[in-house]
ZAMARGU-4260 file (C-alpha; in steps of 0.2 Angstrom, whole numbers, plus 5000, padded with zeros to 4 digits):
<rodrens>
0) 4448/5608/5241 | 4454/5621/5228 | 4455/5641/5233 | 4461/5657/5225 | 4473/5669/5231
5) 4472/5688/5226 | 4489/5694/5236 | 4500/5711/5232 | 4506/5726/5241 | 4494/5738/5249
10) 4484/5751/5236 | 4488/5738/5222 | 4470/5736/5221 | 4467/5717/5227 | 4451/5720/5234
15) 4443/5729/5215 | 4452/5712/5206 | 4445/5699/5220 | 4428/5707/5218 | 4427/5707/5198
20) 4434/5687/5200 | 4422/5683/5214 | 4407/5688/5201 | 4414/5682/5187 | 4417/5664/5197
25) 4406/5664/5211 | 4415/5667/5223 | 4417/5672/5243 | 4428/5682/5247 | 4440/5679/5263
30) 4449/5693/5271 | 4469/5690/5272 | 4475/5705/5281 | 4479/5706/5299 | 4472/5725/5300
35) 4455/5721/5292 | 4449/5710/5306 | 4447/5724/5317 | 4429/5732/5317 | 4434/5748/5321
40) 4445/5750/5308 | 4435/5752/5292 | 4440/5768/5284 | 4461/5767/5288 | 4460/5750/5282
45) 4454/5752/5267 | 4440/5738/5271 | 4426/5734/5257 | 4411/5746/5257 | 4394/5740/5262
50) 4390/5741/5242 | 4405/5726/5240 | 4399/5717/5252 | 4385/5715/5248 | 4389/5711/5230
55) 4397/5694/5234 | 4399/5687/5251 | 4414/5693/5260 | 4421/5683/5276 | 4434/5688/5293
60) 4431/5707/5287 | 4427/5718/5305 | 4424/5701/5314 | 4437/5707/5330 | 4435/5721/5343
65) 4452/5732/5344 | 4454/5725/5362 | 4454/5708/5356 | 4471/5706/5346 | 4470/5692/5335
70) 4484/5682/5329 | 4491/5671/5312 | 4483/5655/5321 | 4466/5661/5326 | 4465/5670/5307
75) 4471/5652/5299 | 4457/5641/5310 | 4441/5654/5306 | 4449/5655/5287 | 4449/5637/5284
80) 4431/5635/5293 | 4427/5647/5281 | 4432/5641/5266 | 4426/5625/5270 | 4406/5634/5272
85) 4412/5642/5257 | 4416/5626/5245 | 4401/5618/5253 | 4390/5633/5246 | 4396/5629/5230
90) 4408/5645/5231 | 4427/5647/5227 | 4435/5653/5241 | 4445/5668/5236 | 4458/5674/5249
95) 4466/5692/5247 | 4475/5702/5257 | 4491/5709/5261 | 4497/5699/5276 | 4509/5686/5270
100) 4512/5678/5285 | 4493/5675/5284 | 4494/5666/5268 | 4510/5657/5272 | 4502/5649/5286
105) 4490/5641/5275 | 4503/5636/5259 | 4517/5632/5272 | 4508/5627/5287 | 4510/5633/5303
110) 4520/5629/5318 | 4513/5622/5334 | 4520/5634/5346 | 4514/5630/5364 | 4506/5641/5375
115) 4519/5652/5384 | 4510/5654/5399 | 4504/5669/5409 | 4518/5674/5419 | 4530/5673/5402
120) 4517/5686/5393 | 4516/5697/5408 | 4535/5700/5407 | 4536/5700/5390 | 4522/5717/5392
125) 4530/5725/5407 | 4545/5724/5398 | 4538/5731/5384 | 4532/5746/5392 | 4547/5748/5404
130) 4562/5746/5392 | 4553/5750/5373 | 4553/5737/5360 | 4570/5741/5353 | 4581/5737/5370
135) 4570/5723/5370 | 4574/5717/5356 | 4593/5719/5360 | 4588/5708/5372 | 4581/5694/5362
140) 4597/5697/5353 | 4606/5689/5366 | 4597/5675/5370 | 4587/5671/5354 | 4599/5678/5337
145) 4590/5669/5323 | 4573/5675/5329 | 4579/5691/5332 | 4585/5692/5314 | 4570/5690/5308
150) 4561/5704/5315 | 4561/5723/5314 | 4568/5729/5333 | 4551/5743/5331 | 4538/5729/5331
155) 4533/5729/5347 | 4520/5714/5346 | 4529/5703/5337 | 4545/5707/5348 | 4536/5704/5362
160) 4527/5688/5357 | 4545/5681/5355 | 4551/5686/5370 | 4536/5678/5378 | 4541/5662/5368
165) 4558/5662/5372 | 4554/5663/5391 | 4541/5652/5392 | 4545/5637/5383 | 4563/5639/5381
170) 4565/5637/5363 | 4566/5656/5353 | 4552/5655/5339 | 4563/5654/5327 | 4567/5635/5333
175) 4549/5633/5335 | 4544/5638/5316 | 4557/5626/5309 | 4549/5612/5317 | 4537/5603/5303
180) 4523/5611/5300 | 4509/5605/5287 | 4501/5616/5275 | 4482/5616/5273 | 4473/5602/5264
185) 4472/5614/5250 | 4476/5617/5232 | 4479/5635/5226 | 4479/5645/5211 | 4486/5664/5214
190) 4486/5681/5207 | 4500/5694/5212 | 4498/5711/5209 | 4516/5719/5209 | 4514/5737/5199
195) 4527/5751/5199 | 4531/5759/5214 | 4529/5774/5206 | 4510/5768/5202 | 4511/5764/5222
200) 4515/5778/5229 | 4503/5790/5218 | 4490/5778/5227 | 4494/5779/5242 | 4492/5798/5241
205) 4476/5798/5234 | 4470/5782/5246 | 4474/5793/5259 | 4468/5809/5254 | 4452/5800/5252
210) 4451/5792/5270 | 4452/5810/5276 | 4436/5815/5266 | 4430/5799/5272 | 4432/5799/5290
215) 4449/5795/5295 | 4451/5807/5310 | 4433/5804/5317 | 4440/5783/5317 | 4455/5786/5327
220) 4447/5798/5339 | 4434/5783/5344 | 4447/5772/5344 | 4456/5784/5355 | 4441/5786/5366
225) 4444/5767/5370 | 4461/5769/5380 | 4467/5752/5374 | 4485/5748/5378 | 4496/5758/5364
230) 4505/5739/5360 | 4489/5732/5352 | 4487/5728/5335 | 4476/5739/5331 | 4484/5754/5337
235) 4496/5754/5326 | 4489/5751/5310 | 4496/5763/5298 | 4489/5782/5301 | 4482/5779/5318
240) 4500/5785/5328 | 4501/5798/5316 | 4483/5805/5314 | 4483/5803/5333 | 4498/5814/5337
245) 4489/5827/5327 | 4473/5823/5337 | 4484/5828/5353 | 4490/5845/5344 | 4511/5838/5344
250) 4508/5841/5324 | 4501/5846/5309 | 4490/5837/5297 | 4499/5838/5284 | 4514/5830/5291
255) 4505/5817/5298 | 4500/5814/5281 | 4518/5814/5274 | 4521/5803/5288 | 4508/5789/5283
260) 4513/5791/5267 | 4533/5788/5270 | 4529/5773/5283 | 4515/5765/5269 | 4527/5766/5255
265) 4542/5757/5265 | 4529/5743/5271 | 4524/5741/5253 | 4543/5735/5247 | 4544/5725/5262
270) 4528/5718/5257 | 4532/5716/5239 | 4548/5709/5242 | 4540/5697/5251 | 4526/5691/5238
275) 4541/5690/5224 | 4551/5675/5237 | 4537/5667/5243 | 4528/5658/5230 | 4509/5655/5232
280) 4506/5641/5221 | 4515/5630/5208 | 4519/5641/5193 | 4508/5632/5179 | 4493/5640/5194
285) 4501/5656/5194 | 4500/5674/5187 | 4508/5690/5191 | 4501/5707/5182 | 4515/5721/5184
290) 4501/5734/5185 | 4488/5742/5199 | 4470/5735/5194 | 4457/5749/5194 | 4443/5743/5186
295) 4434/5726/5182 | 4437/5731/5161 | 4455/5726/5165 | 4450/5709/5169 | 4452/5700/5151
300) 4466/5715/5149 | 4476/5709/5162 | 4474/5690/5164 | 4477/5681/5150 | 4463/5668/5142
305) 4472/5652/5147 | 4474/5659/5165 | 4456/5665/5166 | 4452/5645/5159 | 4460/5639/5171
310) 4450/5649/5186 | 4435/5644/5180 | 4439/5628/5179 | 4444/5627/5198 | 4427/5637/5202
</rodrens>
């Protein structure tokens, strides 16, 4: 089975490019980033509108309550089952997103990490919520290094989820990922978009700017409304700490604005950073544009003919 990936940093305008390409080749578009899933989330994610949607089919966008975290292994079952409805639609599957991990667990496979076990996650959470996920993550330091390496000490869920690992099976994630793990029966062809950062930030602002007009702050104060546990996912999603401090009155709008646009510029490195050392596909299946894509007039501007051959012929 052959699928396109449309992958980049956020505001780099994957969802405009994987829309022009999904009309241009028939195909459905699959929903790659973790934030996305999440149904109450349309406006701070930057999800397609209803107009895009129903443009071309669009899959895994919305499809989880915020109470219900979902994970890299549920996103990579419901992906492949939907690209498989999608190749036997006579559609290209066309993932895009900003998760890499999400698209890693496809081209690299993914570990098969057992089930902790209840009493491992329920100290993982209190700990959580006692100590913070800094000093936990000290702690995971001591007992599981290489993992802990690997992650940032402020994520709480993912310093959590390898805490839970370590205790439960008594192998740190880290030992667990290195075992073999076999990537999907597919075969990809990619698109990264990796503009400027000063093209990024000027995005960002604007993106933002418009998510206010849009309804930003209406979104968080429902998902406020739904008291969920402050570690979930959705939670904190970029904006949603920050618009919700300024929901409780400790600051300003504006400085919540500066504060989403700082955090979003640092996650977009990281996330470019990542998409440069992790190829997607073999290089002859390849194709990086160096700019933001804006509008579906760039397509034949931005991809060149032999590249935009080569799509249609794995449509």
């Amino acid at each position: 089975m052959k699928a396109l990936i449309v992958a980049g940093p956020t505001a780099s305008g994957k969802s405009t490019l994987a829309l022009a390409l999904a009309e241009r080749l028939d195909g459905t578009i699959i929903n790659t980033d973790a934030m996305q899933v999440y149904r109450e989330l349309r406006v701070l994610t930057a999800r397609p509108t209803p107009d895009d949607e129903a443009r071309v089919p669009h899959a895994l966008y919305g499809v989880r309550p915020a109470a219900d975290p979902g994970n890299v292994a549920w996103w990579r079952d419901a992906a492949l089952a939907t690209m498989a409805a999608a190749r036997e639609a006579g559609r290209l599957p066309i993932l895009t997103g900003g998760s890499g991990l999400y698209f890693a667990s496809l081209t690299d496979g993914l570990a098969d990490i057992p089930d902790p076990g209840p009493s491992a996650r329920t100290e993982a959470r209190a700990l959580l919520k006692e100590i913070g996920p800094v000093a936990l993550h000290a702690r995971l330091a001591d007992v599981d290094p290489v993992t802990a390496a690997r992650l940032q000490p402020t994520d709480s869920q993912r310093v959590a989820r390898a805490w839970e690992v370590w205790r439960g099976s008594g192998f740190g994630l880290a030992a667990w990922q290195a075992r073999t793990a076999q990537p999907a029966p597919l075969r990809f062809a990619a698109i990264l978009l990796d503009p400027p950062r000063t093209e990024l930030r000027a995005a960002i602002s604007a993106r933002f700017d418009a998510m206010l007009r849009e309804g930003a702050l209406d979104e968080v104060r429902a998902l406020l409304a739904l008291q969920l546990d402050p570690a979930v996912p959705a939670m904190r999603a970029h904006g949603v700490p920050e618009l919700s401090a300024h929901l409780r009155g400790e600051i300003r709008l504006e400085e919540a604005r500066q504060r989403v646009e700082l955090i979003t510029g640092q996650y977009t490195k990281r996330q470019a950073t990542w998409f440069r050392h992790h190829a997607l596909a073999d290089a002859v299946h390849s194709h990086t544009i160096n700019a933001r894509f804006t509008d579906p007039k760039q397509l034949s501007e931005t991809i060149n003919p032999q590249f935009l051959a080569l799509l249609e012929s794995i449509a």
